[in-house]
C-alpha positions as CSV (number, residue, x, y, z in Angstrom):
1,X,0.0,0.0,0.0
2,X,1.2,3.6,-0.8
3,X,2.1,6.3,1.8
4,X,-0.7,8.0,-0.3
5,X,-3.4,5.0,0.0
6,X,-1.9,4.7,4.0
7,X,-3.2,8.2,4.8
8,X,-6.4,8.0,3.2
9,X,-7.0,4.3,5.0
10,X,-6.2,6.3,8.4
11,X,-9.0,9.3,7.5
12,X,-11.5,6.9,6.7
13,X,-11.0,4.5,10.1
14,X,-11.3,8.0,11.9
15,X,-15.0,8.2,10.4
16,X,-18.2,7.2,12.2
17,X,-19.5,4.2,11.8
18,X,-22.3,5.0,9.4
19,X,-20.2,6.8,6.9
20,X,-17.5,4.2,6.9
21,X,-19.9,1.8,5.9
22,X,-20.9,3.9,3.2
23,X,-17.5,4.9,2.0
24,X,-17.0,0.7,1.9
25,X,-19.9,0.8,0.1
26,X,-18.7,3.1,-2.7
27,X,-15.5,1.6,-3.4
28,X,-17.1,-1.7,-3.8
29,X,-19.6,-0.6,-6.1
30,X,-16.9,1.5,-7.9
31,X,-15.2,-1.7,-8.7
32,X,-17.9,-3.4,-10.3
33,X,-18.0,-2.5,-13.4
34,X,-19.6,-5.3,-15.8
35,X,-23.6,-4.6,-14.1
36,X,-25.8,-7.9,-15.4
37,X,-29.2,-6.3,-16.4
38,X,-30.3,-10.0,-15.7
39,X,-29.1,-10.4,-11.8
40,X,-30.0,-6.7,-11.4
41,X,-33.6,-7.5,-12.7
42,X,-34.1,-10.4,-10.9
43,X,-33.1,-8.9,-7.3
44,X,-35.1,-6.0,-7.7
45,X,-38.1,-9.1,-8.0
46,X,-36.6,-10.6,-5.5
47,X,-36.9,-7.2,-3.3
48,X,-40.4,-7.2,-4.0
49,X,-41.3,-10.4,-3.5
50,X,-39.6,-10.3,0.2
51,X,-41.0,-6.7,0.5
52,X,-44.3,-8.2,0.0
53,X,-44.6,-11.2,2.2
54,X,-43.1,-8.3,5.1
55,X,-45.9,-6.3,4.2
56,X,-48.2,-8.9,4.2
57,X,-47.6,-10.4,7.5
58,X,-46.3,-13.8,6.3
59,X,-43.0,-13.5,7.6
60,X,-42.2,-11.2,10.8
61,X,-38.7,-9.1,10.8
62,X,-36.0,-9.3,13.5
63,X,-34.7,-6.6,15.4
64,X,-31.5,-5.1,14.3
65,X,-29.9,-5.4,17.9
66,X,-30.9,-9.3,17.9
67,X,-29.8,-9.4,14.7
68,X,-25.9,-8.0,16.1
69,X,-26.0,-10.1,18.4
70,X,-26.5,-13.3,16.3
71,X,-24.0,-12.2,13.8
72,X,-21.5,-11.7,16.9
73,X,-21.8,-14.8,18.2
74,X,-21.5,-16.6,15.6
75,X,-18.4,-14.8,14.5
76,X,-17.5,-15.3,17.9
77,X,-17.7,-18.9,17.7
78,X,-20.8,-19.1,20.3
């Protein structure tokens, strides 16, 4: 990594949380470059379709702070 590329890594861990993640966010999209009309068609359906059964009632959503606390578990090996 440059001196250049070092800098700019040590900004961005100084950021809050939320616009870290989208900074992450950007660079990743920037690097995809070859967009499939196909896969971008069908997860806008499947969006929709998820959207809908939410909606709907047929499934029920989990709280974000459960939700963190699954994901840390498990990445804690728990």
């Amino acid at each position: 990594m440059t001196e250049r590329t070092q800098e700019l890594l040590q900004k961005a861990l100084s950021l809050p949380d939320n616009e870290r993640a989208e900074l992450a966010g950007s660079l990743i999209a920037s690097l995809d470059t070859n967009i499939d009309p196909d896969v971008d068609a069908a997860w806008q359906a499947e969006i929709a379709r998820r959207a809908d059964e939410v909606r709907s009632g047929g499934v029920s959503t989990v709280p974000w702070p459960e939700v963190q606390k699954k994901a840390r578990a498990l990445l804690d090996g728990k």
